[in-house]
N, C-alpha and C positions, 0 to 999 in steps of 0.2 A: 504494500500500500504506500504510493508515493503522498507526501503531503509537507508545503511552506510552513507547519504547525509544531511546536516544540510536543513532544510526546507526555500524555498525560503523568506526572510523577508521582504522582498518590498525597497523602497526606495522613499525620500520623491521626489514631483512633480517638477520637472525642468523644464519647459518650453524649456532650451535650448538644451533637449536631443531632444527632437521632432523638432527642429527648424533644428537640425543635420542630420535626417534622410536623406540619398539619396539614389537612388536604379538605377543604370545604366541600367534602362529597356533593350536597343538592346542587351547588354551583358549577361543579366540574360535571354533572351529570349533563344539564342543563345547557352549560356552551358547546358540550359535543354534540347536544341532538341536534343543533341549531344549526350548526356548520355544514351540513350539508346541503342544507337547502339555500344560503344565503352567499354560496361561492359557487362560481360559474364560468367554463370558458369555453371558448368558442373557434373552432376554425385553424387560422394560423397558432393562433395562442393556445389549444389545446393542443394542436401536434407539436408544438416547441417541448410544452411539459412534457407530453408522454414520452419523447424521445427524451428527454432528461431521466424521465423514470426509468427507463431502458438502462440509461448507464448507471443506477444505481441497483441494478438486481443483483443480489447474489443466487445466480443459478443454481438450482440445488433437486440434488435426487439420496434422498437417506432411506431407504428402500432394503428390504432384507432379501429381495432378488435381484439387486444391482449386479451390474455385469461387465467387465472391462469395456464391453462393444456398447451398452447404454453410455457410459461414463463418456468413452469418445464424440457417441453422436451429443452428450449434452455441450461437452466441452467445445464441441462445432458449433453449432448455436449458440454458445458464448461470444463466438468470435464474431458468425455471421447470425444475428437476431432478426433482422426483419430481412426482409425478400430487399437484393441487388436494387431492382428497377426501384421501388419503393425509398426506400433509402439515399439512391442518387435524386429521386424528386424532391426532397424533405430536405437535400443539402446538406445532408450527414452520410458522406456512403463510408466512413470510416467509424461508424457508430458499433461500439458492444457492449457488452454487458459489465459491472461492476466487478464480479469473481464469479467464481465455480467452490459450491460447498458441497462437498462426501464425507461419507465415513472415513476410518484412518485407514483401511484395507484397500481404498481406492486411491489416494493422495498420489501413489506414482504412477498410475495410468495417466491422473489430471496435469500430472507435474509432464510429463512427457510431451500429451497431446497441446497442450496450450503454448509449452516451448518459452516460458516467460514474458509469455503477452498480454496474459492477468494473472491477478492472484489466487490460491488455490486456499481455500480455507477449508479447513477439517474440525468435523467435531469430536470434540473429546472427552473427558471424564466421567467417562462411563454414561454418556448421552442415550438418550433421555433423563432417564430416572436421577442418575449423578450420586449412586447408593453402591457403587462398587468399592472397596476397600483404597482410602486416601495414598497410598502409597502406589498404587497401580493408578490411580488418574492420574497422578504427578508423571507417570511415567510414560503414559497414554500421549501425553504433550511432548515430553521431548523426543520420544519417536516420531509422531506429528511432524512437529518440525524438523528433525533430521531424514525425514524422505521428502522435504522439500515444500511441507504449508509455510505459507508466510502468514498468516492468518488460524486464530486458533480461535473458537467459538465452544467456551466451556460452559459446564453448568452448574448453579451452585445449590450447595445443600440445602430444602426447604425448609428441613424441619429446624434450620437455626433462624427462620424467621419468623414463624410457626409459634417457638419457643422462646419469642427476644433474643437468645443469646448472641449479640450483634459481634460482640469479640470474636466469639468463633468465626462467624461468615467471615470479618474482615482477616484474621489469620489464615484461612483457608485460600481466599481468592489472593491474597497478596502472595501467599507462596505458588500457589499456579500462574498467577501474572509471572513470576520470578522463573518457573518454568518455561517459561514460553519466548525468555529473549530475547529477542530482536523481533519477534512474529508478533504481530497485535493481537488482542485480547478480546474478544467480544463475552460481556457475564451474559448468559439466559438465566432470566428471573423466574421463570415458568408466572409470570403471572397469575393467572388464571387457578392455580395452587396455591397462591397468599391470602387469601381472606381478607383482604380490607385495600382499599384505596392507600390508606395509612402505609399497612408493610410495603404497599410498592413505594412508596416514597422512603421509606428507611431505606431498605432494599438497595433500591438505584444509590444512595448516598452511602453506604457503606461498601458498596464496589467500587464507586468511582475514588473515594477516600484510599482503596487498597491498590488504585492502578489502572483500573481496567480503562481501555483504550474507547470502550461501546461498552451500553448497557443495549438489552436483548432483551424485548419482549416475552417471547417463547421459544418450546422446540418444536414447536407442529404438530405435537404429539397429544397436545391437552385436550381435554373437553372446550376451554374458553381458551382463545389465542389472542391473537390482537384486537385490540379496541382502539376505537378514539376515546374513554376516560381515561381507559390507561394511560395510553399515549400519553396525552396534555399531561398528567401527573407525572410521568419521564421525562419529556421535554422540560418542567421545570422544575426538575432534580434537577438536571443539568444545567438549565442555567441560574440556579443558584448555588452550585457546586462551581462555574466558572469565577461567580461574585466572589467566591469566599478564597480560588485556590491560583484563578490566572489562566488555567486549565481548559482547552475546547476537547467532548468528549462527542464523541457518536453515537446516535440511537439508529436500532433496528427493529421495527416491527416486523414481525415472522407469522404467518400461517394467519389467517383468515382475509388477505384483500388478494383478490382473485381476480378483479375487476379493473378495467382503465380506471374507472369514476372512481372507485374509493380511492385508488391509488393519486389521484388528480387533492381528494378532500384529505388526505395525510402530509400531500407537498404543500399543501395552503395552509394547515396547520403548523407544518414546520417552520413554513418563511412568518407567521404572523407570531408564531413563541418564541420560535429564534433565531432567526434573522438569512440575511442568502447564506449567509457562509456555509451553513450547515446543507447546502441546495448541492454539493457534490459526494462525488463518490467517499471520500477520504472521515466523512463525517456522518450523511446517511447508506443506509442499505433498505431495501427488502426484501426478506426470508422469502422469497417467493420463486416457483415453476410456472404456475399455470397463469400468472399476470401476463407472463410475457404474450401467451398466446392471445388473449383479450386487446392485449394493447397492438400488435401486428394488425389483427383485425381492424381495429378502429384507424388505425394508419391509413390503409388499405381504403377505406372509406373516405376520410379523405384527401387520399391523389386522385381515385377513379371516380368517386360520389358512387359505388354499390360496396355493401356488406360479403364479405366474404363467408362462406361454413366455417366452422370453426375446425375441422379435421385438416384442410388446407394448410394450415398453422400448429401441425402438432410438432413438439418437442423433440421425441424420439423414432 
């Protein structure tokens, strides 16, 4: 991951940042339901964004029938995402995708086929669940990285937010940050597994406090994955974690936007909580496969003005 940006350096554990956390749940419910219907684009200006959304995908297949031969065609599609003709019309014919994310059994298929033209991000510690013995996810990482991710998307223990014990989360995630090197850090919060608005906000602030480079909505795997309240209460974790540390960190939302349109009402969200910079690859992501196919489509509609099938546009 290239980036002008000093690398997040953590910060030591405060107790009284966490003790700070509030999140006006009615409020935060409230501005998300609104935002979709009150942001709108049109034309030139939606195919600007969606092809901005394009470079922010992290291509991803974590799949228990993945296959060297799936891996390569996805890794193809990273490079080339929408159809030649299409692309040269929109004035992007050098448009790809953000990364390629696999399991750590694929990392050298993706490391091969991409040949250092994006970044290969791997998940690790013991992903999903992140319930395998602490000494094997530390380990999960530096093999990770030594077949060649520059990019590591870990997950951290629930049941320590679950159970407050915030010390531990921030010990845990600072020695896997510490495993991980030179390779950025994405924490998956699993969301959708903490119980309150609240822990997401401790949550996101006790990773980014330990290092992590992105905080991560989900693994895809949950019953509830990304949201817009979530979101807005990540979005400002961080940037109140930059007020306090100097620090620009990354968020990702992962697994439920599947669509141009929600994908369109998360980049409006991010530019009005914080600001463009966060508008590239180095700062957002989405956890996403099946966007891209939605968003080719809508392309597609318009250079030609007709709707494409959606199989026309499949992945693998």
């Amino acid at each position: 991951m290239t980036s002008d940006l000093p690398r997040n350096a953590g910060m030591p554990f405060d107790p009284s940042v966490i003790a700070g956390c509030r999140v006006n749940t009615p409020a935060t419910l409230r501005r998300a339901a609104t935002l979709p219907a009150q942001r709108s684009l049109k034309k030139d200006w939606q195919a600007a964004w969606l092809a901005r959304a394009i470079s922010m995908i992290d291509l991803t297949t974590l799949s228990g029938d993945d296959t060297p031969g799936r891996v390569r065609r996805l890794c193809a599609k990273a490079l080339s995402p929408v159809r030649a003709d299409l692309l040269d019309a929109i004035g992007l014919p050098h448009l790809t995708t953000g990364a390629v994310c696999v399991y750590h059994e694929m990392v050298p298929v993706a490391v091969e086929a991409l040949e250092g033209r994006l970044p290969v991000a791997a998940v690790s510690t013991g992903f999903p669940a992140g319930l395998s013995p602490f000494d094997l996810r530390l380990a999960e990482i530096e093999r990770s990285v030594a077949a060649g991710a520059t990019e590591i998307d870990i997950v951290i223990s629930r049941r320590h937010v679950l159970t407050g014990n915030w010390a531990a989360l921030y010990d845990e995630t600072a020695q896997m940050r510490a495993a991980c090197g030179a390779a950025h850090m994405k924490a998956i919060l699993a969301t959708g597994e903490l119980g309150t608005l609240k822990n997401v906000m401790a949550a996101s602030m006790v990773c980014m406090m330990a290092g992590s480079d992105f905080i991560k909505t989900s693994t895809g795997k949950e019953a509830v994955n990304a949201t817009l309240p979530v979101s807005l209460v990540m979005m400002r974790a961080i940037r109140a974690y930059e007020a306090a540390s100097g620090y620009k960190v990354g968020y990702k939302p992962a697994g439920g936007v599947s669509k141009a349109k929600d994908a369109l009402v998360y980049l409006a969200l991010l530019k009005e909580e914080l600001g463009d910079r966060w508008l590239r690859p180095d700062l957002f992501r989405f956890g996403a496969s099946s966007l891209l196919g939605d968003i080719e489509r809508q392309l597609e509609h318009h250079v030609t003005g007709r709707y494409s099938v959606g199989h026309r546009h499949a992945l693998g």
